[in-house]
C-alpha positions as CSV (number, residue, x, y, z in Angstrom):
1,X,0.0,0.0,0.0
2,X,1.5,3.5,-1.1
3,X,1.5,6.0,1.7
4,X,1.0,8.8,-0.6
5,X,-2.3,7.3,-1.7
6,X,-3.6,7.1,2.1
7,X,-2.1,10.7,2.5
8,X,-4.3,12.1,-0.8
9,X,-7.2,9.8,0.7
10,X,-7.1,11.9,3.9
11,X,-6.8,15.4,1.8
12,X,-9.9,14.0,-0.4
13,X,-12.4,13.4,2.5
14,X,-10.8,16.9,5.0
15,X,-11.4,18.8,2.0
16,X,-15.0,17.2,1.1
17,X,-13.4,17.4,-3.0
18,X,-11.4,15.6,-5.4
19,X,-10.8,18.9,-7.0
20,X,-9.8,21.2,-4.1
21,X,-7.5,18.0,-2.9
22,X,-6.0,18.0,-6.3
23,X,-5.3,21.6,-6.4
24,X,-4.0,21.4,-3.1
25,X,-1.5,18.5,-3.8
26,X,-0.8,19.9,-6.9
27,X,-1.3,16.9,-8.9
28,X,-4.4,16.8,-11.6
29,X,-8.0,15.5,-10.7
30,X,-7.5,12.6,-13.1
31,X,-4.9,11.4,-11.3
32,X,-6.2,11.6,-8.1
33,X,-8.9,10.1,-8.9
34,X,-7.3,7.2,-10.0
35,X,-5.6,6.8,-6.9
36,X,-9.4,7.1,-5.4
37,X,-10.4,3.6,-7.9
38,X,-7.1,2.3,-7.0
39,X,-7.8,2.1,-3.0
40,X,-11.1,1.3,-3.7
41,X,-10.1,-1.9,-5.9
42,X,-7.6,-3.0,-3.4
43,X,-10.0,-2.5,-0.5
44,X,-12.6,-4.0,-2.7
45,X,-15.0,-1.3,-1.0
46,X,-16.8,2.0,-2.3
47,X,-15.2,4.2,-0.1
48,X,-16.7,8.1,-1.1
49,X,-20.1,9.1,-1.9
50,X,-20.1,11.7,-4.6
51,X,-22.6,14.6,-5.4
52,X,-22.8,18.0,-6.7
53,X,-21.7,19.4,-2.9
54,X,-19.0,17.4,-3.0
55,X,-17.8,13.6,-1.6
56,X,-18.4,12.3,2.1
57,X,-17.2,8.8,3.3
58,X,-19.3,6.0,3.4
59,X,-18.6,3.7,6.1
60,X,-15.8,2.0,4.8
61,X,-14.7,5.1,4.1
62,X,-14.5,6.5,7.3
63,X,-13.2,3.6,8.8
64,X,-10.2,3.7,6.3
65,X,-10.2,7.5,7.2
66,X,-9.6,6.9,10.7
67,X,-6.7,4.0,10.1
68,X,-5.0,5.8,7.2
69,X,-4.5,9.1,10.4
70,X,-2.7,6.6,12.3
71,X,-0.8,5.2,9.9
72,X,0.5,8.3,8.4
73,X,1.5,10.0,11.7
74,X,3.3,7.0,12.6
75,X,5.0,7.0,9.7
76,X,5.5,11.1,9.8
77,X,7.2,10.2,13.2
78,X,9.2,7.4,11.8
79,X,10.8,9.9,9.2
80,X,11.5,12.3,11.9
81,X,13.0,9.9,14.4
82,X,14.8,8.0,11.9
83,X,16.3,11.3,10.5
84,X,17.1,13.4,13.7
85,X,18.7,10.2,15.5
86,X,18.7,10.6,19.2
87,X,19.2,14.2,19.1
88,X,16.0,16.6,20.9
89,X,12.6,15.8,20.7
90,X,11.4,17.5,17.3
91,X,8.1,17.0,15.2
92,X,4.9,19.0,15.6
93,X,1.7,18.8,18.2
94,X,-1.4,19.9,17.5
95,X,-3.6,20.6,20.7
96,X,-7.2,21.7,20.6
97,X,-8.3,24.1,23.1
98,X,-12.1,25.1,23.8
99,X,-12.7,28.8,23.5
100,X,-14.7,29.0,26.4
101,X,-12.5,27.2,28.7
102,X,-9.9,26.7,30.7
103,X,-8.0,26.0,27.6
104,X,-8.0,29.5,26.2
105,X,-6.4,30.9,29.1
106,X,-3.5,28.0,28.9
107,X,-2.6,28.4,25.8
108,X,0.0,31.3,25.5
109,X,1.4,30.1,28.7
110,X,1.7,26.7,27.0
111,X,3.4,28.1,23.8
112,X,6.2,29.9,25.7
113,X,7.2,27.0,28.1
114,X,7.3,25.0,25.1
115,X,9.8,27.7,23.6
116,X,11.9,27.1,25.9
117,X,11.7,23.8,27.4
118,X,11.1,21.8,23.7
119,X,12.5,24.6,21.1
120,X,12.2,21.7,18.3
121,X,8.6,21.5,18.4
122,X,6.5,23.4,16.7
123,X,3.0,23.8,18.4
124,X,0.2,23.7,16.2
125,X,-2.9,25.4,18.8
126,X,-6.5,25.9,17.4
127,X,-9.5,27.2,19.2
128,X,-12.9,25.9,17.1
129,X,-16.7,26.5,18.1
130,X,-17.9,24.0,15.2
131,X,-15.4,20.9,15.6
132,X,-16.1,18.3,18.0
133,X,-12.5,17.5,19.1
134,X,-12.8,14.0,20.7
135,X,-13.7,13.2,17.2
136,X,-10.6,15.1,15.6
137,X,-8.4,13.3,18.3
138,X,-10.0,9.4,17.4
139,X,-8.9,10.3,13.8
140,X,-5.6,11.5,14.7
141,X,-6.1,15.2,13.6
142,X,-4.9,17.0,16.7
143,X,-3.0,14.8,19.1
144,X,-4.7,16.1,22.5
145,X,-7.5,18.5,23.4
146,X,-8.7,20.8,26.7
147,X,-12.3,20.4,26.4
148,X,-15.5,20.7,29.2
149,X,-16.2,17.0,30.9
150,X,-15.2,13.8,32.2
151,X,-16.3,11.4,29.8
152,X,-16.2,8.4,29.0
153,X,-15.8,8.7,24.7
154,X,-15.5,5.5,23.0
155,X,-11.5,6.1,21.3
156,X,-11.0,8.9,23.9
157,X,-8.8,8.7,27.6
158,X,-9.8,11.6,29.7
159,X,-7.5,12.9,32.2
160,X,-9.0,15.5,34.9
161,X,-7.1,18.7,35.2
162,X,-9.7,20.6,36.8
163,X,-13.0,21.8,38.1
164,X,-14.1,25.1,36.8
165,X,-16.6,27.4,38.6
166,X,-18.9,29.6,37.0
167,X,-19.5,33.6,37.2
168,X,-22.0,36.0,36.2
169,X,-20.8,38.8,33.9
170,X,-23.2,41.7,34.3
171,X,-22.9,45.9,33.3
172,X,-21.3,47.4,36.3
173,X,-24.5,50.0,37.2
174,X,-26.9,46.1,37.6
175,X,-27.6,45.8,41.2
176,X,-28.0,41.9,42.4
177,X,-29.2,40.6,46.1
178,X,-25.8,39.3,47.3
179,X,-25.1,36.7,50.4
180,X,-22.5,37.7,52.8
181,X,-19.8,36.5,50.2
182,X,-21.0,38.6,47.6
183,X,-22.5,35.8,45.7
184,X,-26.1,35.9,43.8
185,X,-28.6,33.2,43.2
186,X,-30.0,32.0,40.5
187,X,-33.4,33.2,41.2
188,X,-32.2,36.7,41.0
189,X,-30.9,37.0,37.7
190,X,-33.5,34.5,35.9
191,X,-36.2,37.4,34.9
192,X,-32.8,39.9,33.4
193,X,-31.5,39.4,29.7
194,X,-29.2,37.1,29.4
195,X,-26.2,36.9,26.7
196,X,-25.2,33.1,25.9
197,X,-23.5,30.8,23.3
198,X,-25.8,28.4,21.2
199,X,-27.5,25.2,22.7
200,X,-24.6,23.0,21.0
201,X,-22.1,24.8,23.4
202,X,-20.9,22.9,26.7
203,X,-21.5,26.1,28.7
204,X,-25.0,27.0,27.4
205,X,-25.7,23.4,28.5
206,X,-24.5,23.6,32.2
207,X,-26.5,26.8,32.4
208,X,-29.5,25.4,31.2
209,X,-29.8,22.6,33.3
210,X,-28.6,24.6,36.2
211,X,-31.7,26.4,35.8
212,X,-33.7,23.6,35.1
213,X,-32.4,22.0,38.5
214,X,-34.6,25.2,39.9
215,X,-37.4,25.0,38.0
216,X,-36.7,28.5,36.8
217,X,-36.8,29.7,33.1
218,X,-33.6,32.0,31.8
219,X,-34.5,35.3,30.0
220,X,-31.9,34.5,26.7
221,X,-32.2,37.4,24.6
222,X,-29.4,36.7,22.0
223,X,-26.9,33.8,21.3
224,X,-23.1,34.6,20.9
225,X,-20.5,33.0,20.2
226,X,-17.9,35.5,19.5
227,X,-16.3,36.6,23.0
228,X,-15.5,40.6,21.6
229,X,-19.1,40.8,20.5
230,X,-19.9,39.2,24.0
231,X,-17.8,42.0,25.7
232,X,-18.8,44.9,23.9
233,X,-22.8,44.2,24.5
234,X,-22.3,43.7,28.3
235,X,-20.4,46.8,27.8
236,X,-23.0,48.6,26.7
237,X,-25.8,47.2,28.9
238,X,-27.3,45.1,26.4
239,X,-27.7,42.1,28.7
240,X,-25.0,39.7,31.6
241,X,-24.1,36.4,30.5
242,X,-22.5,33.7,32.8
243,X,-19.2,32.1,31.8
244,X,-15.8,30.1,33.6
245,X,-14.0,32.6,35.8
246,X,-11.1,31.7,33.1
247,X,-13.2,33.1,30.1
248,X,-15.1,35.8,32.3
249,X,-11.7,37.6,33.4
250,X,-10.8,37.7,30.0
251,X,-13.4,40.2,29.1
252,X,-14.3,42.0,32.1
253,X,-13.7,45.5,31.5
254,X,-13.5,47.6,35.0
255,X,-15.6,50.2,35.3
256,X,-17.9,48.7,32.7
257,X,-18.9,45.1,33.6
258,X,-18.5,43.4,36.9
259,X,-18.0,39.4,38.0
260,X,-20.1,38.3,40.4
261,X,-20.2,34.4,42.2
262,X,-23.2,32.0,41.8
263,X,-24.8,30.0,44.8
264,X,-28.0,28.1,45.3
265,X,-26.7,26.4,42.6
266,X,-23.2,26.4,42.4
267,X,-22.6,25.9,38.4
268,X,-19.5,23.8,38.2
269,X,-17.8,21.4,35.4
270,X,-15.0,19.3,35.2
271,X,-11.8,20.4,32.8
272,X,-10.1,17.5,31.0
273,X,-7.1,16.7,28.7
274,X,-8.5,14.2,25.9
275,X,-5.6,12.4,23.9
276,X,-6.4,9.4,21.3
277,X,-6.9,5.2,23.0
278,X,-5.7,4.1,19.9
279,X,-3.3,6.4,18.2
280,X,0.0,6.0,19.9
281,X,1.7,9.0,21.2
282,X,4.9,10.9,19.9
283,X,7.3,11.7,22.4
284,X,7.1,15.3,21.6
285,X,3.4,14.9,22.1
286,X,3.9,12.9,25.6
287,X,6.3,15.8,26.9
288,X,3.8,19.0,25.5
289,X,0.9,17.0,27.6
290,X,3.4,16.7,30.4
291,X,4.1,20.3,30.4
292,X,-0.2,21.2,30.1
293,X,-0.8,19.3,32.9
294,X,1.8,20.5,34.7
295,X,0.6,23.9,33.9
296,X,-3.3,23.4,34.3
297,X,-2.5,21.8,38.0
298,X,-0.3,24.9,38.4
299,X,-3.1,27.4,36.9
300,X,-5.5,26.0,39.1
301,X,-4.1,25.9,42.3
302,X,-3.5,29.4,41.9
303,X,-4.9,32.5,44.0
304,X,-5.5,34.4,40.7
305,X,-8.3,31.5,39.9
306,X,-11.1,31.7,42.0
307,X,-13.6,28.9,41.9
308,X,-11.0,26.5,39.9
309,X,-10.6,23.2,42.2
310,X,-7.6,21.0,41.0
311,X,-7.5,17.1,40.9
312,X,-5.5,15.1,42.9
């Protein structure tokens, strides 16, 4: 079996086109798709479904998909190991990181001790709304991920780093009844307009079954995804949204928006590292995950991170 075909396999179905893969590889469509009819004669299985959107996988497809990541990147790291000798840890690591978690806040600290602890690798970090990461990392697309939960994911391995505490991000001038720790309940803010991601998003679901816990109904009055569009509207007094401590420090602007604790309920969720339970790791990938865990337990445990409970 010829890498390269498994390689232009994988650009075919990422790319969801023969012709954009063929542009991208540089090699003409014909040819390509011959190499398409030549997998799918050896595998003796129709592997793409084409139409006038493009080609998905069928399940054969994606089930070559999936075994073609694996064997590429092992090969990819037998080039590189084979070629540097013993020498430092080189090759590149993609990590995923969820834009309204923990994650986000980790990264640039991540990318500098990496710098200078692991100057051979390069990093490859990307923050994504619409990709479901576990699902990148069981194909082999990014070799770990900081995402919201505990698991378990069929092809996954959680490891905790974290649990993450929820605020409420309000204009500064909104008065809330507060407890003796400056906290406000739930019941208090359900009837103001609130500013929240989509129902897809991890954190619009912990706050909607936080309020379902209370039998109380949120006031939503626009979804947002985009965390500068999110801080200018609290900004302006549009509405308060409730978000991570690690996402709502971000964007609190003093003077202009204030962070206030929950109670009665505590909204809380756990922070994980997901790497692949099939995919074998790099070295370079096993020492950048040392280094985020490290870091994450570090971040955690820190005075500057109220409401953040580390494990172990």
């Amino acid at each position: 079996m010829d890498i390269r075909r498994l390689q232009a396999f994988i650009k075919i179905i990422d790319l969801g086109s023969i012709s954009r893969a063929a542009d991208l590889l540089n090699i003409a469509q014909p040819a390509l798709s011959q190499q398409l009819a030549t997998l799918e004669n050896a595998f003796k299985q129709k592997l793409v479904i084409r139409s006038k959107s493009g080609v998905t996988p069928t399940t054969a497809g994606a089930e070559l998909y999936r075994h073609a990541q694996t064997l590429t990147k092992q090969f990819d790291r037998a080039m590189v190991e084979i070629s540097q000798g013993a020498g430092p840890l080189v090759g590149k690591v993609s990590v995923g990181l969820s834009p309204y978690s923990a994650g986000s806040t980790l990264s640039v600290k991540l990318l500098q001790l990496v710098r200078e602890r692991l100057p051979n690798i390069t990093l490859h970090l990307t923050e994504s709304f619409d990709d479901i990461y576990s699902e990148l990392i069981m194909t082999g697309r990014l070799d770990m991920a900081v995402i919201h939960g505990a698991g378990p994911i069929k092809g996954v391995i959680f490891t905790p780093l974290m649990k993450e505490e929820f605020f409420l991000l309000a204009p500064h001038d909104l008065e809330f009844p507060q407890n003796e720790k400056g906290a406000v309940q739930l019941a208090d803010i359900a009837d103001i307009p609130l500013l929240l991601p989509p129902k897809h998003n991890f954190v619009r679901k912990s706050v909607d079954m936080a309020f379902i816990r209370k039998q109380l109904e949120p006031r939503i009055v626009a979804e947002i995804e985009a965390l500068i569009t999110l801080q200018g509207a609290i900004e302006q007094g549009i509405g308060s949204t409730i978000l991570p401590w690690s996402v709502a420090s971000r964007i609190v602007v003093p003077g202009k928006s204030r962070i206030f604790p929950l109670h009665n309920p505590v909204i809380q969720e756990d922070v994980s590292l997901c790497i692949p339970e099939i995919i074998p790791e790099t070295e370079a990938s096993v020492a950048v995950r040392d280094l985020l865990i490290d870091l994450a337990k570090a971040m955690a445990a820190s005075h500057n991170w109220p409401g953040a409970q580390p494990f172990g």
